[in-house]
C-alpha positions in Angstrom: 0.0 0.0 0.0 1.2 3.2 -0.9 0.0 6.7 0.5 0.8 10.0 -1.0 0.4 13.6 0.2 0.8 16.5 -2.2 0.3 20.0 -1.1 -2.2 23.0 -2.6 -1.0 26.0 -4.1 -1.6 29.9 -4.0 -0.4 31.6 -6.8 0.6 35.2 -5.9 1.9 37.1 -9.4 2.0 35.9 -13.1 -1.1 33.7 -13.9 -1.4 33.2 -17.1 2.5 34.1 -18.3 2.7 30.1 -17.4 0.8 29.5 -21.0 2.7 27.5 -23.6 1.2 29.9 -26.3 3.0 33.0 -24.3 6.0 32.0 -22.9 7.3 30.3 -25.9 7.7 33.6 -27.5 8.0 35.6 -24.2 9.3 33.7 -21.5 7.3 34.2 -18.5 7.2 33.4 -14.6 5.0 33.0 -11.3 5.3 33.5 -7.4 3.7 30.4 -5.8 3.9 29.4 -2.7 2.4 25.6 -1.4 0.9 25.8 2.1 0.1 23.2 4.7 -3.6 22.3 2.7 -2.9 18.6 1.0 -4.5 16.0 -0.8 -4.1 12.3 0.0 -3.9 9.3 -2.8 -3.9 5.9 -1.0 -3.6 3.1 -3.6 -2.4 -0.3 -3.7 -3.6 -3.8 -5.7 -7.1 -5.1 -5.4 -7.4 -8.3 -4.2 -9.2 -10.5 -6.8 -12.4 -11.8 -5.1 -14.9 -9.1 -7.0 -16.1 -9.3 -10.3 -14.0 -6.2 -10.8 -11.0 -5.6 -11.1 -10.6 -1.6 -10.6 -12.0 0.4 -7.8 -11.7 4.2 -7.3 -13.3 5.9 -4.5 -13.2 9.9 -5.1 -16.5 12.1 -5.3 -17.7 9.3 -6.5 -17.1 5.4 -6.7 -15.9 3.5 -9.9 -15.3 -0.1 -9.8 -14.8 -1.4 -13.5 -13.2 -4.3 -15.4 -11.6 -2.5 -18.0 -9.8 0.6 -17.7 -11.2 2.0 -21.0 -14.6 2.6 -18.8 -12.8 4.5 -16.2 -15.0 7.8 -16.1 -12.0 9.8 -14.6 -9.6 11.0 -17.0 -6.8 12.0 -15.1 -7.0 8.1 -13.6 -7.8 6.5 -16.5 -5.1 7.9 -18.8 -2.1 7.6 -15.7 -3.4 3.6 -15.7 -2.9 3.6 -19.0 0.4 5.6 -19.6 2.5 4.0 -16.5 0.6 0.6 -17.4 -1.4 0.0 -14.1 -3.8 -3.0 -13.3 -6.4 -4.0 -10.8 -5.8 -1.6 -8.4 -8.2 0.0 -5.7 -7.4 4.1 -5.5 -8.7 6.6 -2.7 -8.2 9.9 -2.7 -9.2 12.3 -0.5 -8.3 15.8 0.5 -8.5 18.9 3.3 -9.8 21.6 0.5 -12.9 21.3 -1.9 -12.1 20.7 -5.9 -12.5 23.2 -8.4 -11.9 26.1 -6.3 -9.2 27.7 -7.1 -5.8 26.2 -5.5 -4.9 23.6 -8.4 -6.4 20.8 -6.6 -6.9 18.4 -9.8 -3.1 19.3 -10.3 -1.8 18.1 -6.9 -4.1 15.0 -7.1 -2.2 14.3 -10.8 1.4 14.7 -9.0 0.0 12.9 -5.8 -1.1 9.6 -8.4 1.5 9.8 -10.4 3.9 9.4 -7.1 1.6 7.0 -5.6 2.0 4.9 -8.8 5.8 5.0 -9.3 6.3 3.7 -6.0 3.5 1.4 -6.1 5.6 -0.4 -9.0 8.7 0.4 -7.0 10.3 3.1 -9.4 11.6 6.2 -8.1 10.3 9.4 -9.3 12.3 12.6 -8.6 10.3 16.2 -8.2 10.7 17.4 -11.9 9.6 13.9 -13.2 6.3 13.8 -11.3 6.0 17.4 -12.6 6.8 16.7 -16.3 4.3 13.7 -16.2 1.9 15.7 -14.5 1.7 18.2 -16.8 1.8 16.0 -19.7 -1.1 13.8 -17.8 -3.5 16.8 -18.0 -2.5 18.7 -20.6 -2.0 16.4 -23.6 -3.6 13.3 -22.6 -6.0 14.4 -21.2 -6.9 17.2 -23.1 -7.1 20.0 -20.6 -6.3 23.5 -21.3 -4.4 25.5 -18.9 -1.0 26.5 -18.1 2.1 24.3 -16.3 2.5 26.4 -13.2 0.3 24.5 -10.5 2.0 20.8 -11.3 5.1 22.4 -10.9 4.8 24.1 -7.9 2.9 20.8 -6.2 5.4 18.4 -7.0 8.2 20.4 -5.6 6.6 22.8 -2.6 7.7 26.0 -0.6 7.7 29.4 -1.6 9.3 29.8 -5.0 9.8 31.8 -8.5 9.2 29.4 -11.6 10.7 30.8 -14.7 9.8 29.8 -18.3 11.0 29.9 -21.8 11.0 27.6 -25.0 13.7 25.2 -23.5 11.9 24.7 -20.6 11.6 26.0 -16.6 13.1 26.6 -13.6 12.3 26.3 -10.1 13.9 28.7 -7.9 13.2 29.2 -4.0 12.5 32.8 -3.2 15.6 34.1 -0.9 13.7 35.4 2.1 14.4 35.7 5.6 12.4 33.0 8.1 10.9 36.5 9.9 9.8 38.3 6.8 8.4 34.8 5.6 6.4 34.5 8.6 5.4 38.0 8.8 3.9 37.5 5.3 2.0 34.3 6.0 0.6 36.4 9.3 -0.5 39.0 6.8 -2.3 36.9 4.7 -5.6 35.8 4.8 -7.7 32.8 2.7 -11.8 32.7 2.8 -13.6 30.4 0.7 -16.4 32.2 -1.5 -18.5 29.1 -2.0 -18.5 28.8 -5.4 -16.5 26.3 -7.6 -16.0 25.5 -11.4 -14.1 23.7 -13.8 -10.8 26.2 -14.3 -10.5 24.5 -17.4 -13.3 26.2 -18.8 -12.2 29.7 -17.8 -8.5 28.7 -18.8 -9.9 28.2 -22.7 -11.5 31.6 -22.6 -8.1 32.6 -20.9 -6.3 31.4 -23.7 -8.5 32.5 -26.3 -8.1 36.1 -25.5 -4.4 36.2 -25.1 -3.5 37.7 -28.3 -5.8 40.5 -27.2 -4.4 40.9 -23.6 -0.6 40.8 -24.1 0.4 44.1 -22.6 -1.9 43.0 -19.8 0.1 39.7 -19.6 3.6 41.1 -20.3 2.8 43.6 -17.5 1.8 40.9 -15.1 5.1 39.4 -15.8 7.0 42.6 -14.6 5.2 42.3 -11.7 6.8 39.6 -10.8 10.1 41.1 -11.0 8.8 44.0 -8.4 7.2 41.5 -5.9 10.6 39.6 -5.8 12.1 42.5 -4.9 9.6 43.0 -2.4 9.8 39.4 -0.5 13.8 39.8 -0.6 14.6 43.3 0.2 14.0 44.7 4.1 11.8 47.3 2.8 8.2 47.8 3.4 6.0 44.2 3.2 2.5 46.0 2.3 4.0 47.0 -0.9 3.0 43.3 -1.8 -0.4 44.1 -0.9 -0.3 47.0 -3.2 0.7 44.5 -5.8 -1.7 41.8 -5.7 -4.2 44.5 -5.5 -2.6 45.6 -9.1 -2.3 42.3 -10.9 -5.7 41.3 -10.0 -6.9 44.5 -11.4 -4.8 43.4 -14.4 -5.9 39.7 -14.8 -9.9 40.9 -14.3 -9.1 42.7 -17.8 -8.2 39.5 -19.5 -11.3 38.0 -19.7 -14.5 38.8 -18.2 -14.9 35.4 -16.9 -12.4 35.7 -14.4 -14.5 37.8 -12.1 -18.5 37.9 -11.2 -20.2 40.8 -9.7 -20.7 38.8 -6.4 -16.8 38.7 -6.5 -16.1 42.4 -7.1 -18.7 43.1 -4.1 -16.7 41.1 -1.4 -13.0 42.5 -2.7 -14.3 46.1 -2.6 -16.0 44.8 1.0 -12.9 43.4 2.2 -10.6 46.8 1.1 -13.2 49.0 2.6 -12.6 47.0 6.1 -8.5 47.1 5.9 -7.0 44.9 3.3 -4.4 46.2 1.3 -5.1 43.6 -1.5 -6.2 40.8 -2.8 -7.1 38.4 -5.5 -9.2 35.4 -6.4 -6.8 32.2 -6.7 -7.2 30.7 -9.8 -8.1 31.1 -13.0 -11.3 32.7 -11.9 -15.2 32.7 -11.1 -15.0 31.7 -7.5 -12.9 29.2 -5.0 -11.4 31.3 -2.4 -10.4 34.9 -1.9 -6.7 35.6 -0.5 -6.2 39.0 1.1 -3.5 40.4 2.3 -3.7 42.8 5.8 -1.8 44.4 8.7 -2.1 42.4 11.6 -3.8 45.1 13.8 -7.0 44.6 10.9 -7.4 41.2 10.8 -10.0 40.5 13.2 -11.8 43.5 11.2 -11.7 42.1 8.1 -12.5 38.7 9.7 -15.8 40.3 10.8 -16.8 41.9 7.5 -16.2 38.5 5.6 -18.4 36.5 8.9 -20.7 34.5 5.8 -17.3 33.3 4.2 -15.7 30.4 5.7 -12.0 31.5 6.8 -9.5 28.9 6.2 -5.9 29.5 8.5 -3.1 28.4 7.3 1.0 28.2 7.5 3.6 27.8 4.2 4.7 24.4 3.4 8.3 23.5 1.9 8.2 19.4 1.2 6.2 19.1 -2.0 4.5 15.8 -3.2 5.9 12.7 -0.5 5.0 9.4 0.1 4.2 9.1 3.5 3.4 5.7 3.9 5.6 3.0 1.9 4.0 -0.8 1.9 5.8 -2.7 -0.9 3.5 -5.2 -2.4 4.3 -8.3 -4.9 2.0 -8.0 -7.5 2.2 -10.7 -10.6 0.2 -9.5 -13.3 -3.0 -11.6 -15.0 -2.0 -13.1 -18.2 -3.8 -11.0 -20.4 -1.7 -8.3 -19.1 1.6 -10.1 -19.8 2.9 -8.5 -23.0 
C-alpha cells in the first residue's frame, strides 16, 4: 500500500504568463507558494475476489473491469500511460475541488507518485511534474497553463521561470521573519463557489493575443514582488501589488471575475486589506487577502458569511508518506 500527500497551491503574481502559447515567444514566470492544505492518494492492488477488477473511491465510486470505462480521466489515462492494473485508489483531500488552489493538479502529482512507487520506481520532483503536466495537458486534453503541477510536486515558496527550453524552479531568498510575517499578513476565505478552471482557462487562452500588454505587465510584476519578499523594505508594498495584478488579470477576460466577487474585494478593502485576488483562473474558489495584523480581526468580521480557512507555508512538496511494498504478478492478459 502506498500513501501519497501533495500539497495545494496559492499563486501570488503571473497567472497566465505560465501559458505555452505566451511563454514560448515571451518567456514568463510565477510567485507560488504551497501551504500546509494537501491532498491524499492511498492506492495499492485489489485483491481479486470481485467481479471487478478496478476500484476508485473519489466524489464518486468506480469499480470497472476494464480501464477504458474508467469515467475519470486524469486516472484512466495515468493507468494507461504508467501501465497500471487492478488496483483500488482513494483519494481524498482537506480543501474542496474546483476552487481555485490547483487541486486536480496536486491530485495528478500525488497519483503519479503514488503509482511509481507502487511499482517500486523512483520518481524525482521534476519527473512527477513533467508527467503531470503532460497527464492533463496532452492526454488528457485539458487547457491550462504548467505552473500548478510544478509548484505541487516540488513545494515551498518559489519563483518558476519559463521559456521555449523549458523551466526553472527557484526558491525565493527570504528571511524565516519576513516569511512568517507574510503568512501572518495573509488571509484565505472560501467564497462558495466552484467550477471547472479549465473552462475559464480556454476563454483565458482565447483572449491572449488580445491581452498581451496586460500579460507582459503581469510578468513585470513579478520582478517588483521579488524585490519586495527579498529586500527589508516595506511588506504592504506586496499588498499593493496583488491589488494591481488582480486589477490586471480581471481585464483579461470577463470570466475571471463575477459581480458577487467584485462586491466582497471592494467589502474586504473597505474593512483594511491592502489587496487581494481570487486564486485561480477565476469565477470563485477562495479569496486571499493580504492585511496588517492590527485589521485582521476586522476584516475577519466583514467576511463572517465566508468560511476563513488558517493556514502556514509548506516547503516538502508531493511525499509518500506511507511505503508498503507489495508483490504483484500480473493476469496473463496483461503479460505482453
Amino acid at each position: 500500500m502506498i500513501i501519497t500527500q501533495t500539497p495545494f497551491r496559492m499563486s501570488f503574481f503571473g497567472g497566465g504568463t505560465d501559458f505555452p502559447e505566451f511563454y514560448k515567444e515571451h518567456g514568463g514566470a510565477v510567485i507560488s507558494t504551497t501551504f500546509d492544505k494537501f491532498c491524499y492518494v492511498n492506492v495499492r492492488h485489489l485483491p481479486r475476489f470481485f467481479d471487478y477488477s478496478t476500484e476508485l473511491s473519489y466524489s464518486r465510486t468506480e469499480r470497472v473491469t476494464q480501464i477504458d470505462d474508467i469515467q475519470h480521466p486524469a486516472i484512466r489515462e495515468a493507468m494507461k500511460y504508467l501501465d497500471m492494473h487492478e488496483l483500488r485508489l482513494t483519494y481524498e483531500a482537506d480543501l474542496p475541488a474546483r476552487s481555485g488552489l490547483g487541486t486536480s493538479s496536486s491530485f495528478a502529482v500525488g497519483m503519479l507518485n503514488a503509482f511509481y512507487a507502487l511499482k517500486g520506481k523512483y520518481a524525482d520532483k521534476k519527473k512527477l511534474a513533467d508527467d503531470a503536466v503532460y497527464l492533463e495537458r496532452v492526454l488528457c486534453g485539458e487547457a491550462g497553463g504548467v505552473q500548478d503541477q510544478i509548484a505541487a510536486s516540488f513545494g515551498g515558496l518559489n519563483r518558476i521561470n519559463f521559456s521555449a527550453e523549458g523551466y526553472t524552479v527557484n526558491p525565493v531568498i527570504i528571511s524565516p521573519e519576513r516569511k512568517e510575517q507574510l503568512n501572518r499578513n495573509l488571509m484565505l476565505f472560501f467564497t462558495g463557489f466552484s467550477r471547472f478552471s479549465s473552462d475559464i482557462q480556454v476563454s483565458t487562452m482565447h483572449a491572449m493575443e488580445d491581452k498581451k500588454r496586460q500579460l507582459m505587465e503581469m510578468l513585470q510584476l513579478v520582478e517588483e514582488a521579488e524585490k519586495v519578499l527579498t529586500a527589508k523594505g516595506d511588506l504592504n508594498e506586496f499588498g499593493r501589488l496583488l491589488d494591481h495584478t488582480w486589477k490586471l488579470k480581471r481585464g483579461i477576460t470577463s470570466r475571471i471575475s463575477t459581480d458577487s466577487i467584485d462586491g466582497l474585494y471592494n467589502k474586504a478593502l473597505q474593512a483594511g486589506a491592502i489587496g487581494g485576488k481570487l486564486l485561480g483562473a477565476g469565477g470563485g474558489g477562495f479569496l486571499l487577502f493580504y492585511v496588517e495584523e492590527d485589521k485582521r480581526e476586522q476584516l475577519k468580521k466583514a467576511m463572517e458569511h465566508l468560511l476563513y480557512v488558517p493556514f502556514e507555508f509548506e516547503n516538502a512538496g508531493t511525499r509518500v508518506i506511507h511505503y508498503t511494498p507489495e508483490s504483484y504478478v500480473p493476469r496473463e492478459e496483461h503479460v505482453s
